[in-house]
C-alpha positions in Angstrom: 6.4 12.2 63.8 4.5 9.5 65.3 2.1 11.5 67.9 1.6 14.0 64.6 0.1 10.6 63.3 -1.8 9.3 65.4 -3.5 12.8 66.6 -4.8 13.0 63.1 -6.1 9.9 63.0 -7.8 10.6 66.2 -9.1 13.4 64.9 -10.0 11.6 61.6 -12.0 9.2 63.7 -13.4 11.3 65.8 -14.9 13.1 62.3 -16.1 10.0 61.0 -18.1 9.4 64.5 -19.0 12.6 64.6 -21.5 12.6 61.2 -23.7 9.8 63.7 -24.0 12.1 67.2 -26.8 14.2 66.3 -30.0 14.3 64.9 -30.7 14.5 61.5 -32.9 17.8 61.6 -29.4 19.3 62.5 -27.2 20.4 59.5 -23.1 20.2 60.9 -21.2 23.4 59.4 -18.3 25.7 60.1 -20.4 29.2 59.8 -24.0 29.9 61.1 -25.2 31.0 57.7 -28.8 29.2 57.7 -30.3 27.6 54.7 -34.4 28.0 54.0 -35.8 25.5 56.4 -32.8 24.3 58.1 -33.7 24.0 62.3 -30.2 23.5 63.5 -26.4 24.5 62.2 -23.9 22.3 64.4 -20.1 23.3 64.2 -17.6 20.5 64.5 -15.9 19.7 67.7 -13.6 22.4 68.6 -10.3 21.9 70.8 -7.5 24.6 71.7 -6.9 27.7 73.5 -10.5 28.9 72.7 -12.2 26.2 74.1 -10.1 26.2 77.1 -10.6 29.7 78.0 -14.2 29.8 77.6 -15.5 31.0 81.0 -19.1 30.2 82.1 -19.6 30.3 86.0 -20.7 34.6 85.9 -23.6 33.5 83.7 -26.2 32.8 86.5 -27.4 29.2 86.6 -31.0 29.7 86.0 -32.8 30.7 83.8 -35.2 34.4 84.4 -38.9 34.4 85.7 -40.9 32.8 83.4 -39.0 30.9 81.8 -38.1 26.8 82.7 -34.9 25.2 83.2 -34.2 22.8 79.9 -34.6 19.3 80.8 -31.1 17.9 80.4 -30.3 14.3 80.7 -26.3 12.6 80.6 -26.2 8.6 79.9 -23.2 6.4 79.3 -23.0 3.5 76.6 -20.1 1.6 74.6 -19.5 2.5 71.0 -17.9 0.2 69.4 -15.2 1.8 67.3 -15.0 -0.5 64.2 -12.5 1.0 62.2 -9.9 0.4 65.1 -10.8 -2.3 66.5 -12.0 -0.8 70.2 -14.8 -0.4 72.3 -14.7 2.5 74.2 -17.7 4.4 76.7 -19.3 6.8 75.4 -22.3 9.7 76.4 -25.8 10.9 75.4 -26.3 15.0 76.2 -30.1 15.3 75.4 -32.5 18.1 76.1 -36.1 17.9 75.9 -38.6 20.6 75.1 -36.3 23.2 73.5 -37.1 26.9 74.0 -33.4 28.8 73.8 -31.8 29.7 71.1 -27.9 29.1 71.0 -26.4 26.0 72.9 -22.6 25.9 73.8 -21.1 22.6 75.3 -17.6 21.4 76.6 -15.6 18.1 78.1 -13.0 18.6 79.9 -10.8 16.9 82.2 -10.7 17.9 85.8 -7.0 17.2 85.9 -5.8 18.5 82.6 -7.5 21.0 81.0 -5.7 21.2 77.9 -7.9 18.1 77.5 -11.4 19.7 76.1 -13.7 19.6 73.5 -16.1 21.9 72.4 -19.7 21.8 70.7 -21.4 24.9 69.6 -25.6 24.9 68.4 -27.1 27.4 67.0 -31.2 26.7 66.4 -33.8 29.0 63.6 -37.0 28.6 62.0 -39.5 28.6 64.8 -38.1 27.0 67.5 -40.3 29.0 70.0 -43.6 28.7 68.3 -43.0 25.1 67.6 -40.3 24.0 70.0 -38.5 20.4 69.2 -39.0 17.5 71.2 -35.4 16.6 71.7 -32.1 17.5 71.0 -29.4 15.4 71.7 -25.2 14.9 71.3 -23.8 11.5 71.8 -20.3 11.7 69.7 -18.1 9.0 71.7 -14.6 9.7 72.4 -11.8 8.8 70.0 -10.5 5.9 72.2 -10.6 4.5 75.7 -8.1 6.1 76.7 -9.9 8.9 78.5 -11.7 6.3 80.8 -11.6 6.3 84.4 -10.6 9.7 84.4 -12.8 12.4 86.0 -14.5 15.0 84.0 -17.0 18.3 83.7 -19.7 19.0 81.5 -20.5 22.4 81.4 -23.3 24.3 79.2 -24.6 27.4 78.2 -28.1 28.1 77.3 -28.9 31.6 74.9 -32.5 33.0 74.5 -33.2 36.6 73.3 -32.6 38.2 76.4 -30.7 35.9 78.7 -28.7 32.9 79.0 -27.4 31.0 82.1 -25.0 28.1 82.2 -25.0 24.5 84.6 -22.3 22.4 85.6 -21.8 18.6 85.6 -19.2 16.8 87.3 -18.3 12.5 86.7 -15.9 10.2 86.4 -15.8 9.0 82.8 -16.5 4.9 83.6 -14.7 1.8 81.6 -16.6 0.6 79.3 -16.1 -3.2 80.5 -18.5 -2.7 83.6 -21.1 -1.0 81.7 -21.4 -3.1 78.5 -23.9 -5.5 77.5 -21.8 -8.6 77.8 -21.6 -8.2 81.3 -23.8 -10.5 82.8 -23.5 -10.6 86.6 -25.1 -7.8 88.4 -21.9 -7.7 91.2 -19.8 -6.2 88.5 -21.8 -3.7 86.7 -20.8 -0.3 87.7 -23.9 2.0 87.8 -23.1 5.5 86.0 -23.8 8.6 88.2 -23.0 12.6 88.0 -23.5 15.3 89.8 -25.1 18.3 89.3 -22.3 21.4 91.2 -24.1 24.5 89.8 -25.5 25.6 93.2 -23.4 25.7 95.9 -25.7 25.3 98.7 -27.3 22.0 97.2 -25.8 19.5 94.8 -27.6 16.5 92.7 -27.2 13.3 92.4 -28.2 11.9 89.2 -27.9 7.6 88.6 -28.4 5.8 85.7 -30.9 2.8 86.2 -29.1 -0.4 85.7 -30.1 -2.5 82.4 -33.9 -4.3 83.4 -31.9 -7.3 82.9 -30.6 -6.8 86.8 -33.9 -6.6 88.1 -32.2 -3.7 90.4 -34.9 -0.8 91.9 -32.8 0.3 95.3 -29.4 2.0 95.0 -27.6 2.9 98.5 -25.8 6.4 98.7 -23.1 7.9 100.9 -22.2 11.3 100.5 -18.9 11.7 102.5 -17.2 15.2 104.0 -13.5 15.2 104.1 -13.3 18.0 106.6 -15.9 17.2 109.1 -15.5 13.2 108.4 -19.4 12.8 108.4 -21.8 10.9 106.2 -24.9 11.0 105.0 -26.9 7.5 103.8 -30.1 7.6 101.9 -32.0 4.7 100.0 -33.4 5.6 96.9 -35.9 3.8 95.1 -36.6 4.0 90.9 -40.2 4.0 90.2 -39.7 4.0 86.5 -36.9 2.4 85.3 -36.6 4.3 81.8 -35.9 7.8 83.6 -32.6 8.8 85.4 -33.1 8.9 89.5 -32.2 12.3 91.1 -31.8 13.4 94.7 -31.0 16.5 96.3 -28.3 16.9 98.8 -28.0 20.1 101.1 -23.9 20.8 101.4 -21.7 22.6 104.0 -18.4 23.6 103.7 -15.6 21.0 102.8 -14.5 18.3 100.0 -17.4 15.9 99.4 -17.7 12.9 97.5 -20.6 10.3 96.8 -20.8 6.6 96.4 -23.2 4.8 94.6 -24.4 1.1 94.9 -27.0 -0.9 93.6 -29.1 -3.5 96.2 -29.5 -6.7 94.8 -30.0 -9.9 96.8 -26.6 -12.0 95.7 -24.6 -8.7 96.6 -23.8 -7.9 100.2 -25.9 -5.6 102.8 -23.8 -2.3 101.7 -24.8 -3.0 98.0 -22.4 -4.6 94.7 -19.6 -2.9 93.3 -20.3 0.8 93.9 -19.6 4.1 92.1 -17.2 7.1 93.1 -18.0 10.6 92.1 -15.0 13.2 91.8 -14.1 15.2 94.8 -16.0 18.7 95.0 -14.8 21.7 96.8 -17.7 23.7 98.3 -17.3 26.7 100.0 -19.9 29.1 100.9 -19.5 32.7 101.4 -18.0 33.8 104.4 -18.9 36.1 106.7 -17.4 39.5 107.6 -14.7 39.5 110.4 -14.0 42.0 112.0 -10.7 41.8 114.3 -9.7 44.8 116.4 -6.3 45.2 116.9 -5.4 47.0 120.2 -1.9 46.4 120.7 1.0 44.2 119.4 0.2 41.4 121.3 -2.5 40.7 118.9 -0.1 40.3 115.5 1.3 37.1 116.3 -1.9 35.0 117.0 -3.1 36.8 113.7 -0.1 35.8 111.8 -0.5 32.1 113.2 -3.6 31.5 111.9 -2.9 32.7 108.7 0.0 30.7 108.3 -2.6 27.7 109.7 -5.2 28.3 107.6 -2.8 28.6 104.2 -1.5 25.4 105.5 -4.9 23.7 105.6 -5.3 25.0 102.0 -2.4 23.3 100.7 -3.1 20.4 102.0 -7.1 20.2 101.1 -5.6 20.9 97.3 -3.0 18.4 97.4 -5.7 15.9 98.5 -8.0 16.6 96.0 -5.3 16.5 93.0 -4.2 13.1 94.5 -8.1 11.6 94.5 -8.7 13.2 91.2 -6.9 10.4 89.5 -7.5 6.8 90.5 -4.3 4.9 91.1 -2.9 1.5 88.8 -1.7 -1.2 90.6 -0.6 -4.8 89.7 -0.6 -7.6 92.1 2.1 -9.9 90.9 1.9 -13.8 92.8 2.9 -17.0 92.1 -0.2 -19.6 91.6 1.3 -22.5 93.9 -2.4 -23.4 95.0 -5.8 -23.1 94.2 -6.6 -21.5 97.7 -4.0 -18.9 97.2 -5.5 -17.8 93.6 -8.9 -17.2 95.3 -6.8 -14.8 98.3 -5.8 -12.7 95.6 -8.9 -12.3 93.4 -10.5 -10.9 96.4 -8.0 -8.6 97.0 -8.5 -7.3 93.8 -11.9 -6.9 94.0 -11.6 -5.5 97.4 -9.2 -2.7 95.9 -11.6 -1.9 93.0 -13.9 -1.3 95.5 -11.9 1.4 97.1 -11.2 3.1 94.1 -7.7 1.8 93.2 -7.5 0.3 89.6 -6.1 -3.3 90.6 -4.9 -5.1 87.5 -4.9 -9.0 88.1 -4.3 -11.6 85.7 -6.9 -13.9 85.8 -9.6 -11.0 85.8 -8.1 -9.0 83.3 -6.5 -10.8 80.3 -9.7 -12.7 79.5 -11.1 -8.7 79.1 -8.0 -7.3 77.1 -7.8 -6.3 73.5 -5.2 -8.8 72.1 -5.6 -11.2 75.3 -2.1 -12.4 75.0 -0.4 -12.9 78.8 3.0 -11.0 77.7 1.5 -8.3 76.2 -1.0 -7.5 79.0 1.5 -8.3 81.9 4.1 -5.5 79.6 1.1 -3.3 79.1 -0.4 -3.4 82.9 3.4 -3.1 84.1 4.2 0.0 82.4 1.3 1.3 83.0 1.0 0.9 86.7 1.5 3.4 89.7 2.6 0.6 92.0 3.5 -2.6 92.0 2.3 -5.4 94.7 4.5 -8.6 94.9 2.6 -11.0 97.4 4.5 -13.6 99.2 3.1 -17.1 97.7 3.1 -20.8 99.2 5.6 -23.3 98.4 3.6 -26.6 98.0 4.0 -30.0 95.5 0.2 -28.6 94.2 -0.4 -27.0 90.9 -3.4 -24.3 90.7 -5.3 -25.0 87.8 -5.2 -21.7 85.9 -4.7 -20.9 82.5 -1.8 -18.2 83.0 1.5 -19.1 84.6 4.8 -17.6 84.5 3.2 -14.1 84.7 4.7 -13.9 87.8 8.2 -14.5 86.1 7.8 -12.3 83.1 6.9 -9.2 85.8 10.0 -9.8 88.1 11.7 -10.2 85.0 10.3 -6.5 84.1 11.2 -5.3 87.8 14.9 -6.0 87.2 14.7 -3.9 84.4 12.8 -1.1 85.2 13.7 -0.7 89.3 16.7 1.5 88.7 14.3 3.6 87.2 12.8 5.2 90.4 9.5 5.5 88.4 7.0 3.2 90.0 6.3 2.5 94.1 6.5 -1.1 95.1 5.2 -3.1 97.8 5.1 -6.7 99.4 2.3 -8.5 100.9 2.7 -11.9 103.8 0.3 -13.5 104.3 -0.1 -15.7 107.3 -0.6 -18.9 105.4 3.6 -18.3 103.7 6.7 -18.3 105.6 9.0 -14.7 105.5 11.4 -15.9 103.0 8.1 -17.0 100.4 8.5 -13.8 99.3 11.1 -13.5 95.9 14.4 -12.2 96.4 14.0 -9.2 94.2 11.1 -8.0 96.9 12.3 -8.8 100.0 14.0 -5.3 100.6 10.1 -3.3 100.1 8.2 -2.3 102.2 6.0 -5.5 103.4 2.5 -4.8 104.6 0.9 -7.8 106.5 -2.7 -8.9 105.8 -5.2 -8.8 106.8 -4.3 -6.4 109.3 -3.0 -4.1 107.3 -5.2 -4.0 104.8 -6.4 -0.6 105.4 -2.9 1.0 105.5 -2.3 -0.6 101.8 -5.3 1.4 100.6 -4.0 4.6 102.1 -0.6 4.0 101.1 -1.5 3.5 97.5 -3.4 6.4 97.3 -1.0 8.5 99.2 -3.4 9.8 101.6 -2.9 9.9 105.4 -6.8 9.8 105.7 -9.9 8.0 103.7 -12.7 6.2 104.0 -15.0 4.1 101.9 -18.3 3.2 103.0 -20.1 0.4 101.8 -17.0 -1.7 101.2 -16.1 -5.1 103.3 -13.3 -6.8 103.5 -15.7 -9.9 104.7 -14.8 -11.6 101.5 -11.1 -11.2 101.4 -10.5 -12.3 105.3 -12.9 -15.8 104.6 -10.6 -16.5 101.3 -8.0 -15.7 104.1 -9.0 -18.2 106.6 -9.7 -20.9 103.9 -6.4 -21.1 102.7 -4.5 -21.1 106.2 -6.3 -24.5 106.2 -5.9 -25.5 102.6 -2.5 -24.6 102.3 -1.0 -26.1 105.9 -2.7 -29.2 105.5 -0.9 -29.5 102.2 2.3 -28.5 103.0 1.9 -31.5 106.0 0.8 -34.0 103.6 4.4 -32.8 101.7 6.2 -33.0 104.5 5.1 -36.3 105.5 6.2 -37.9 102.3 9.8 -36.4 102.1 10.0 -37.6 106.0 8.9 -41.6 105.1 10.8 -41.9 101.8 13.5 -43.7 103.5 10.9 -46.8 104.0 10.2 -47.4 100.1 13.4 -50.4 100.5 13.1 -51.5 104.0 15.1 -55.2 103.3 17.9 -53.4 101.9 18.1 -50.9 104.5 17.5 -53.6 107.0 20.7 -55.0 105.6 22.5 -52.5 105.1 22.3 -51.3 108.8 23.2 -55.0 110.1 26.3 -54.7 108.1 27.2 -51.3 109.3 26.8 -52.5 113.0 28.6 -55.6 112.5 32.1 -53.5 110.7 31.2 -51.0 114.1 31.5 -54.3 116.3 34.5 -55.9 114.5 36.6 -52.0 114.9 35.5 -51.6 118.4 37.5 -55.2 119.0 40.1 -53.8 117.4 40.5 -50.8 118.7 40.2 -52.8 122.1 42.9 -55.6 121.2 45.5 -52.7 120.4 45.3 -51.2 123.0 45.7 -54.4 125.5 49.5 -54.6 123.9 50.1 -51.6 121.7 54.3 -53.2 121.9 53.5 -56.8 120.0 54.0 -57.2 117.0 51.1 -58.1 114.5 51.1 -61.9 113.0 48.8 -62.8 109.8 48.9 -66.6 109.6 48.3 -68.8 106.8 47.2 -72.4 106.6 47.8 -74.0 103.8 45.2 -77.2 104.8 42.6 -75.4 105.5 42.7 -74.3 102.6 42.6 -77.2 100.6 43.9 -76.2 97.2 44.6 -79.5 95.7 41.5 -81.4 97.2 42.8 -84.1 99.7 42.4 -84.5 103.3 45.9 -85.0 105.2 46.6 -85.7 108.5 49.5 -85.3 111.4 51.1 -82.1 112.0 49.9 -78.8 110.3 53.1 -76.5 109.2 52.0 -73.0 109.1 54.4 -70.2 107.6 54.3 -66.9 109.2 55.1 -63.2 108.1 56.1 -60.6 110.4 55.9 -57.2 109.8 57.4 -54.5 111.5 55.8 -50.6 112.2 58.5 -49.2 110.7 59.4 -51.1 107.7 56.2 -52.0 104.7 58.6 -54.1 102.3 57.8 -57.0 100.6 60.5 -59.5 101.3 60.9 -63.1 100.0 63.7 -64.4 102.6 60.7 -64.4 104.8 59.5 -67.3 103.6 60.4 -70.6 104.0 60.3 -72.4 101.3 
């Protein structure tokens, strides 16, 4: 009842949006039945079985002699999605300079394909004698949802007598890194896609960063899986309005690109860089011919088969691992200042590799409702893994606005542990002792940093191979160093005052030992005089003048009166006494 609800209210928004994605010359309408003067009939987006199946790759991808390729153009923005509350990214499709006829479009995610979306264009009037400037689609998504996800673009261009179709690959980016309100350059993520229509050569398409940045020099890797090789090019924007492009000449293999923008406050490999989706390229093959001459031959034959099926398997399993980029929270106790700073650079550290670390003092200032339970909840649930780093035990007290997340997320692994649904880690770190780490992590799989660090990465993407280039750890291992001497100097300092409490009364103590040594001296005579004559008996005598009760002085002969007692008998007996 409730998905039935909110899909139409999805789709309800998505409407709404949809009357403000394209230009006004274009009329939106179910049937292609033109009116007198009308340029451009636009049908609704369309989702379903039709979309899915719509097949475009035995089109061609260019267009005949004679005739030039349109001029296409993909930018990212935020929309602001007022009626609920959200901002989420969205994209500009444009086209300059239209000659064609019929335009098809369609979204759709690389890892789901249920997921797509379909626009259909249909131009009249005379487009050809006098062709529009620019056409362009920029209906945003119905939430943020879809973010961080990797996706295609693919379109189909219709003249009289031809058509041919092109193919756009991305990764859809969150709208936090690319909005306006971001202000430092180190954190805005430039938008790039990739252009996968020709096998043979691929293109690499970046969005200029906002003139704000002052950015003109972007770095790019492009990275083979299979071959493990890298190619690094500087590219330079001459004119900051237009997209930057470069062509790339591909062999076989999975390839990937990363994208970073030069600025001087970032480091030598760039700021925070960009990841493309993986692409599988594979050119056509050439005929083999084997000769079989006897049986001896089948087995080798069959070996390689089995081999190369194997290779196949595992090329796909890697790419359906990398298409979607993993969640993890880091969960840690904010016992010093220098510990908080260890773990915001391993958060940024793991954003640069692609991982989508969720840390509490970067991320609820950023979320919707920007209450600490709900986020911690939220970014629990919602995580792949979970990283519980041991923290320091010290008297100091970080000054941060959130505490107790660390509580409220234990409190949340408890709960959802017997589950089996989530992959859990623990971090030491050489500044904490073993047993820092909480009791409910102590029995996961502990990973030691820094030298580990690397393994983490592969481990939480559950890859046995990857590399990123143009990431350092420099950052993280410094915050590292700093709080080995932060934190051990303060856990001396604590030390040193639980050791030299015992001198805040020193008279007392003074006379409290003198005491204790004098009742030592006065047992050890004891002890001594009993066992010179352990058969006599023991005497306690009394004498009544030395008392003095009554106050006089007397002289002559003292009497004294005595009272034996035996071992064996502990009455109290008044015949004793003389009196």
């Amino acid at each position: 009842m409730y998905k039935v609800l909110f899909i139409l209210v999805c789709i309800i928004v998505q409407d709404v949006y949809a009357s403000y994605c394209y230009p006004d010359f274009c009329q939106n309408t179910t049937n292609f039945i033109p009116e007198s003067q009308e340029q451009c009939l636009l049908q609704p987006v369309k989702r379903g079985e039709d979309c899915k199946e719509m097949r475009f790759e035995n089109l061609g991808h260019v267009p005949p002699s004679g005739k030039a390729l349109a001029q296409v153009s993909l930018t990212a923005y935020v929309k602001d999605l007022e009626d609920i509350n959200e901002k989420a990214t969205a994209f500009n499709f444009s086209i300059t300079n239209i000659n064609f006829d019929r335009l098809i479009t369609r979204y759709q995610n690389l890892g789901d394909e249920e997921t797509s979306s379909c626009h259909r264009v249909k131009f009249y009037g005379n487009v050809t004698t006098y062709p529009l400037k620019e056409f362009h689609l920029s209906c945003p998504f119905s939430n943020n949802s879809f973010e961080n996800n990797p996706y295609r673009l693919e379109y189909l261009i219709s003249g009289d007598n031809y058509e041919y179709s092109r193919k756009l690959v991305f990764i859809v980016p969150n709208h936090r890194f690319i909005d306006q309100t971001v202000k430092d350059v180190a954190f805005y993520t430039p938008f790039i896609y990739i252009d996968v229509s020709d096998a043979s050569i691929l293109t690499l398409y970046i969005q200029p960063l906002p003139q704000r940045f002052n950015v003109s020099k972007y770095r790019v890797w492009m990275m083979n899986n299979d071959t493990n090789s890298t190619k690094e090019v500087t590219l330079e924007n001459y004119n900051i309005n237009q997209t930057i492009h470069h062509n790339f000449s591909v062999d076989n293999g999975v390839l990937y690109f990363k994208v970073a923008a030069l600025h001087p406050i970032c480091h030598k490999y760039g700021c925070i860089n960009s990841t493309s989706p993986f692409i599988s390229i594979k050119q056509p093959s050439h005929r083999l011919l084997i000769m079989i001459i006897s049986f001896i031959w089948i087995p080798p034959v069959i070996l390689y088969v089995i081999y190369h099926t194997y290779k196949l398997y595992k090329k796909k399993e890697i790419l359906k691992r990398a298409e979607r980029k993993p969640k993890c929270l880091l969960v840690y106790s904010p016992s010093h200042m220098a510990h908080v700073n260890v773990m915001i650079d391993l958060a940024r550290y793991l954003r640069y590799c692609n991982i989508n670390a969720m840390i509490d003092t970067l991320d609820i200032a950023e979320s919707t409702n920007k209450d600490p339970v709900l986020w911690c909840n939220e970014s629990f649930h919602s995580a792949d893994a979970i990283i519980i780093a041991t923290s320091p035990q010290t008297d100091e007290i970080a000054p941060v606005i959130y505490r107790n997340i660390d509580n409220q997320a234990l409190r949340l692994l408890k709960e959802n542990y017997p589950r089996r649904n989530k992959r859990y880690y623990a971090l030491q770190f050489p500044y904490c002792k073993a047993n820092d780490i909480p009791k409910e992590a102590r029995q996961f799989k502990r990973f030691t940093m820094p030298e580990e660090l690397d393994k983490l990465v592969k481990t939480v993407h559950e890859v046995e191979y990857i590399r990123f280039f143009g990431v350092s750890d420099k950052d993280f291992v410094d915050s590292i160093k700093l709080a080995k001497l932060q934190i051990v100097k303060t856990e001396r300092n604590f030390q040193a005052v639980e050791e030299n409490e015992d001198l805040l009364l020193p008279d007392l103590q003074l006379k409290t030992r003198n005491s204790e040594i004098l009742q030592l001296k006065e047992v050890d005579m004891k002890n001594t005089d009993s066992s010179m004559n352990s058969t006599v008996l023991k005497n306690f005598n009394t004498n009544i003048e030395e008392l003095n009760l009554l106050g006089d002085a007397t002289d002559g002969n003292v009497q004294t009166f005595c009272f034996n007692s035996t071992n064996r008998d502990s009455e109290f007996r008044i015949d004793t006494f003389n009196l």
